[in-house]
C-alpha positions as CSV (number, residue, x, y, z in Angstrom):
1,X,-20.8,-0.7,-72.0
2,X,-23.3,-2.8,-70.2
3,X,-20.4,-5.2,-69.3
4,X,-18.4,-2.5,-68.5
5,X,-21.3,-1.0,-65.6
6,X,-21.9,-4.7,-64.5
7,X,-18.4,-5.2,-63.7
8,X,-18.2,-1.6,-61.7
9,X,-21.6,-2.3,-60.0
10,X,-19.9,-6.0,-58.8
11,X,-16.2,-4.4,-57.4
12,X,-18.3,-2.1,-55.4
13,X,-20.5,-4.6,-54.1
14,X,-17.3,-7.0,-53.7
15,X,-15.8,-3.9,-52.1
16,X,-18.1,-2.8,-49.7
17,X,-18.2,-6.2,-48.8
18,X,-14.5,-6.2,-48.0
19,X,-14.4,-3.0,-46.3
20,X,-17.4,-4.0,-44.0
21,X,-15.7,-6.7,-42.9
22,X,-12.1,-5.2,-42.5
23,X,-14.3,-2.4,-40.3
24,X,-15.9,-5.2,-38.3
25,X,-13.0,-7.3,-37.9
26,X,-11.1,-4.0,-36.5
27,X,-13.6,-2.9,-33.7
28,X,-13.8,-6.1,-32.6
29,X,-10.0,-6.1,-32.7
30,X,-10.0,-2.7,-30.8
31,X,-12.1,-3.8,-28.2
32,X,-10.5,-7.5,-27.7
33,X,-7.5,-5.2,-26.7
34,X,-9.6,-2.6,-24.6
35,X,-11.0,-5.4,-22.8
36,X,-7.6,-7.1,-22.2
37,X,-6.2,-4.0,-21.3
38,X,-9.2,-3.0,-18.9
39,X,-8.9,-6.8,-17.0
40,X,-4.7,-6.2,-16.9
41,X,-5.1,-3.0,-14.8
42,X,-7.7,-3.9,-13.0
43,X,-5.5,-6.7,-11.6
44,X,-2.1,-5.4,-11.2
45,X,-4.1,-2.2,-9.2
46,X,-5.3,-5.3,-7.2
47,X,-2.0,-6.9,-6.8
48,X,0.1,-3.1,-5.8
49,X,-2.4,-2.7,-2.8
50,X,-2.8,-5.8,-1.5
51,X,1.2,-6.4,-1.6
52,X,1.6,-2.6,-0.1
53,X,-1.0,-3.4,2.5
54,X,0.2,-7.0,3.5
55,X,2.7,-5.4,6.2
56,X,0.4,-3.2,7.6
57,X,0.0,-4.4,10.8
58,X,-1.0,-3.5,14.6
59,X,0.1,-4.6,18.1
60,X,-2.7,-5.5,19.8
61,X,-1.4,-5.4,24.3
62,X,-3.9,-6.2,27.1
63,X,-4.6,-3.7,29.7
64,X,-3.1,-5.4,32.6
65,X,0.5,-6.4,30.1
66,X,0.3,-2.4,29.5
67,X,0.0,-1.4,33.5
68,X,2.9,-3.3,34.2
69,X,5.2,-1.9,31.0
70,X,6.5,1.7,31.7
71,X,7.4,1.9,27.6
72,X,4.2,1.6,26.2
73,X,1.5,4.1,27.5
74,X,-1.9,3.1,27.4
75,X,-2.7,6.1,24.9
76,X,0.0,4.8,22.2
77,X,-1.6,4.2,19.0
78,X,-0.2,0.8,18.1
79,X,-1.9,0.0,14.8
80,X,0.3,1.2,11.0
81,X,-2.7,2.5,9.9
82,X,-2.4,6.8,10.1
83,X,-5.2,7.5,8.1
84,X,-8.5,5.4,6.8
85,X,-11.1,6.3,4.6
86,X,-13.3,5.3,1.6
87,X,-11.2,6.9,-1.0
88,X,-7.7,6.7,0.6
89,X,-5.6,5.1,3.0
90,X,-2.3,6.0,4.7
91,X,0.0,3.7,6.3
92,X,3.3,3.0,8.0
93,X,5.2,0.0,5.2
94,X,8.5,-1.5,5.7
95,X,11.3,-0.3,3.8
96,X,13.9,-2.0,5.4
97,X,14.8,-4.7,8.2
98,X,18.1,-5.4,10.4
99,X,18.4,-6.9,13.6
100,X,19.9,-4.9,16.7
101,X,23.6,-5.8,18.6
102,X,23.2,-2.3,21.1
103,X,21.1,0.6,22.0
104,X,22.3,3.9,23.7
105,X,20.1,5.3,26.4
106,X,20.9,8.5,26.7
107,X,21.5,12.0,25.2
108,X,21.5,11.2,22.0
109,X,19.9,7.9,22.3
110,X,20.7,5.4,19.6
111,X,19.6,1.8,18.3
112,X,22.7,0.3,16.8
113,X,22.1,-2.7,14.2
114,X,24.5,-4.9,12.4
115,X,25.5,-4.1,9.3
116,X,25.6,-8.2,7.9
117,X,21.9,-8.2,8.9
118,X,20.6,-4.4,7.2
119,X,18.7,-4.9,4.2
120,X,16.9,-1.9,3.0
121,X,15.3,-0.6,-0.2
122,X,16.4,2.9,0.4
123,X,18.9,5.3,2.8
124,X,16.3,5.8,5.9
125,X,16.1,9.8,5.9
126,X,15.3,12.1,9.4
127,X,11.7,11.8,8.0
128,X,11.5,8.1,8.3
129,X,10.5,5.7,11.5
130,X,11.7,2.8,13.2
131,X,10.0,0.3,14.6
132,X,12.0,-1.2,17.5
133,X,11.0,-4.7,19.0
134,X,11.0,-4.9,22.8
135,X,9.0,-6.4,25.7
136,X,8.9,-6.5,29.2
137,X,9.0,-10.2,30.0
138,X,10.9,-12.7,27.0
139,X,9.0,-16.0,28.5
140,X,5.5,-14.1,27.4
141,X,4.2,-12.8,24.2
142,X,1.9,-11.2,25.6
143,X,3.5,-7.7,26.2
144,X,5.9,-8.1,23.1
145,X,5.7,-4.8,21.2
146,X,6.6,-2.3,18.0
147,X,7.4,0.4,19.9
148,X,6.9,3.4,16.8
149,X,10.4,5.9,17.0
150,X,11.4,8.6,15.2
151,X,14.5,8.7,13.0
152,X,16.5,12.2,13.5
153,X,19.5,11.5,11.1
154,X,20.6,9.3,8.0
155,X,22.4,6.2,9.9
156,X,26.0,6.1,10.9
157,X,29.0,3.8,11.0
158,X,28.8,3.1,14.6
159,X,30.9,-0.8,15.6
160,X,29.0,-3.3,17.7
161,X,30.0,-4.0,21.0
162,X,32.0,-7.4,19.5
163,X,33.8,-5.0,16.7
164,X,32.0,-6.5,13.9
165,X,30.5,-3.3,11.6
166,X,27.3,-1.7,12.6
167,X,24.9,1.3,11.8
168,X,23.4,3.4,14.2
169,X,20.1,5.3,13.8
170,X,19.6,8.4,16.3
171,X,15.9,8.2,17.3
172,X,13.3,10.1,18.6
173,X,11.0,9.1,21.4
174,X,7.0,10.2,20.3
175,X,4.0,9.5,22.2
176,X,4.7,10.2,25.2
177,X,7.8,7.6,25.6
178,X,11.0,8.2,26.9
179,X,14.6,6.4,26.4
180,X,14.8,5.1,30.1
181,X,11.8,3.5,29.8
182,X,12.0,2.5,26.2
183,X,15.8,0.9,26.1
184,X,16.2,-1.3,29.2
185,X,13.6,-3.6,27.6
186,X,15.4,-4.6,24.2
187,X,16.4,-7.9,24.0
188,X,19.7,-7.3,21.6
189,X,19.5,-9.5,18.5
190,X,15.7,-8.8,18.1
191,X,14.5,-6.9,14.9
192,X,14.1,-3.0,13.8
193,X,11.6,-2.7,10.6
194,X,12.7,0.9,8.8
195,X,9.4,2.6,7.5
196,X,8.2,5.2,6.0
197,X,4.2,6.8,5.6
198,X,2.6,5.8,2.3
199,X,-0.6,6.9,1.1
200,X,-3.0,5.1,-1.6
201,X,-5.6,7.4,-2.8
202,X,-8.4,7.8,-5.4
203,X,-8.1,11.1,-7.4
204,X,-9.0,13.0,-10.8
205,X,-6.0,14.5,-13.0
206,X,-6.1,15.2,-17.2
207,X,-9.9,14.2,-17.1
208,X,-9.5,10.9,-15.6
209,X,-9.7,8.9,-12.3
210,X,-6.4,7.1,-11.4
211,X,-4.9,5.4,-8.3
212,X,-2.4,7.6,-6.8
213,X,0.2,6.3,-4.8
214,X,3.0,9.1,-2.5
215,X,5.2,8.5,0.2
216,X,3.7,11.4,2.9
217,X,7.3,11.0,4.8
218,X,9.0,12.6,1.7
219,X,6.3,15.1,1.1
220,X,6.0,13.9,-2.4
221,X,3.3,14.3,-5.3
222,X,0.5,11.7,-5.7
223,X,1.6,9.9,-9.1
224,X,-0.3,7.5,-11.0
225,X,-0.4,4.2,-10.6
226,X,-3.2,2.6,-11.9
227,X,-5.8,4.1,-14.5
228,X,-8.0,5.0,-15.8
229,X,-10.9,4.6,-13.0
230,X,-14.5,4.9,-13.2
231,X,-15.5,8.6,-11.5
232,X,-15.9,8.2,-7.5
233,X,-19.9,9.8,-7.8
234,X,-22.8,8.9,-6.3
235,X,-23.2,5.8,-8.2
236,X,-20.6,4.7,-8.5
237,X,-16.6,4.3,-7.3
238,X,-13.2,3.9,-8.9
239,X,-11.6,2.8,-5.9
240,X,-12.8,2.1,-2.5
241,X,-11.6,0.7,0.9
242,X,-13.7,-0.6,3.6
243,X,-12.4,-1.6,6.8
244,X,-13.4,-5.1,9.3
245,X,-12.6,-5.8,12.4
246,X,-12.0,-9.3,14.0
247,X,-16.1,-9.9,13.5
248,X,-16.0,-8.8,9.8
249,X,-18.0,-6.1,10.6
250,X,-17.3,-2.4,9.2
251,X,-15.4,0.1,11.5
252,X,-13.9,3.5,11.7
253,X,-11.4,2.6,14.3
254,X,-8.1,2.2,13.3
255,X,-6.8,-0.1,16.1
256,X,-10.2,-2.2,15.5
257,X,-9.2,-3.1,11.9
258,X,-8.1,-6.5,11.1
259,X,-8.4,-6.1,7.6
260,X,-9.1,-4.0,4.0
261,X,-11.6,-4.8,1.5
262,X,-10.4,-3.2,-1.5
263,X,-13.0,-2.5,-4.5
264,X,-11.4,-1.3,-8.1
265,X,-14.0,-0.2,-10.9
266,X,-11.5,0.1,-14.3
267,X,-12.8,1.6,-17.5
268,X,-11.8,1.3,-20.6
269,X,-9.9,4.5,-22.3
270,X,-12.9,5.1,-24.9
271,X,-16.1,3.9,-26.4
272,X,-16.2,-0.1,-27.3
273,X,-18.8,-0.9,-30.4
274,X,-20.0,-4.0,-30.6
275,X,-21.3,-3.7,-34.0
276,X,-21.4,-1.6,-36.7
277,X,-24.7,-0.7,-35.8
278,X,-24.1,0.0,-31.9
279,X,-22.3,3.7,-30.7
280,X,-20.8,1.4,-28.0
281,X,-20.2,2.8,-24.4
282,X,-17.1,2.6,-22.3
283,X,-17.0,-1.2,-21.0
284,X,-16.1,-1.3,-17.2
285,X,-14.6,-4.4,-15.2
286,X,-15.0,-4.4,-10.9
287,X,-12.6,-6.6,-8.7
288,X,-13.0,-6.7,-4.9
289,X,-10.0,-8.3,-2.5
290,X,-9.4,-8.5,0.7
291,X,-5.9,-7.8,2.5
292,X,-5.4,-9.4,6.5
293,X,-3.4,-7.6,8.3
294,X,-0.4,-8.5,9.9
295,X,-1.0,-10.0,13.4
296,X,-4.7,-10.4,11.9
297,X,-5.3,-13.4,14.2
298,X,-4.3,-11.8,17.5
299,X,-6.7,-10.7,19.6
């Protein structure tokens, strides 16, 4: 009998042992993968908002290039950026390129591309823009603009003047702008960016912070991209953009910026323990990068 209770007493020792170290060897195995998890979303949020803001860009004219070109007023607002603040941004972003063999001035007016040169990721709907090159002078770059039009119809088969197949894209003149002073000053062959409005954003949905992403131009939904987030409080921030100018210095201008610092805060979806001992806390990883924007180095 004593045998007997010595052998019990040493298989519980032997398997508390065991268990202790299959519970050990599992939260540490849980949080390796929290922790892998955390610094994987953390970088591919990094990676989707600095590759959507790469082609946000502005056009940066002089005032005495501007006085001397009828299609630009001096009001325009030339930068991509529609909206800045801390916890979101909105943007114009390329969606499609081609390069332009005729434009119509008139009633409709139209910007007519070749069809061997259109590359697109979608069908450019009447919510969508175009960005048409022109400029005043061709032996200065200093009056070159993206003039920002408005598309009014999905594009249609529409020859260019040589017979080889085209598309043409019936456009809108905002800001101001009109077709007789926008049109004379294409140079055929330049390029025509398609775009639509994007917005990044910080938000809350199910009990969690995520990175939304929409497109503003369809009138969609924000869906996640990126999450969980820490909560955007006082102390702290899930997501947040500040915005530099040519000096590195902050501003709330958006035909001042030059570029977006982005900072992402990622949490881990529950409590890591480091020890058998510990209640462990949600672990959190930060990651700040900074996006130039296109034409960056102009002045």
């Amino acid at each position: 009998m004593i045998e007997l209770m010595m052998g019990l007493v040493l298989t519980l020792l032997v398997s508390a042992v065991t268990y202790q170290l299959l519970a050990n060897n599992q939260r540490v195995s849980r949080g390796q993968t929290a922790h892998v998890s955390l610094q994987d979303n953390v970088r591919a949020g990094a990676l989707i908002v600095t590759n959507e803001l790469r082609e946000v860009g502005y056009d940066d004219i002089s005032a005495a290039a501007t006085l001397k070109m009828a299609y630009v007023p001096i009001n325009v607002n030339r930068t991509d950026l529609v909206t800045i603040g801390a916890g979101g941004v909105s943007y114009f972003t390329m969606r499609g390129l081609a390069f332009t063999c005729s434009v119509v001035n008139g009633a409709p007016s139209k910007v007519i591309v070749k069809q061997s040169t259109y590359s697109v990721l979608r069908t450019p709907v009447a919510t969508d823009s175009l960005f048409l090159y022109v400029e005043n002078d061709s032996q200065t770059a200093g009056d070159d603009a993206w003039v920002h039009l408005g598309i009014t119809g999905a594009p249609a088969n529409q020859n260019c003047p040589d017979g080889t197949p085209g598309w043409a894209f019936t456009v809108g003149f905002p800001f101001g702008l009109t077709a007789a002073g926008v049109m004379p000053n294409v140079v055929l062959g330049g390029p025509v960016r398609l775009a639509e409005v994007m917005r990044l954003e910080y938000y809350a949905n199910g009990g969690k912070s995520w990175l939304g992403m929409k497109s503003v131009s369809a009138n969609t939904q924000l869906e996640p991209v990126i999450g969980p987030l820490a909560d955007s409080t006082a102390g702290q921030r899930g997501l947040t953009f500040r915005y530099l100018d040519k000096a590195n210095a902050v501003t709330a201008v958006k035909n001042d910026v030059r570029s977006i610092e982005v900072t992402l805060k990622g949490v881990t979806d529950e409590r890591v323990r480091g020890s058998a001992a510990a209640r462990g806390a949600v672990d959190t990883l930060s990651l700040v990068t900074t996006v130039a924007l296109r034409n960056a180095l102009r002045p």
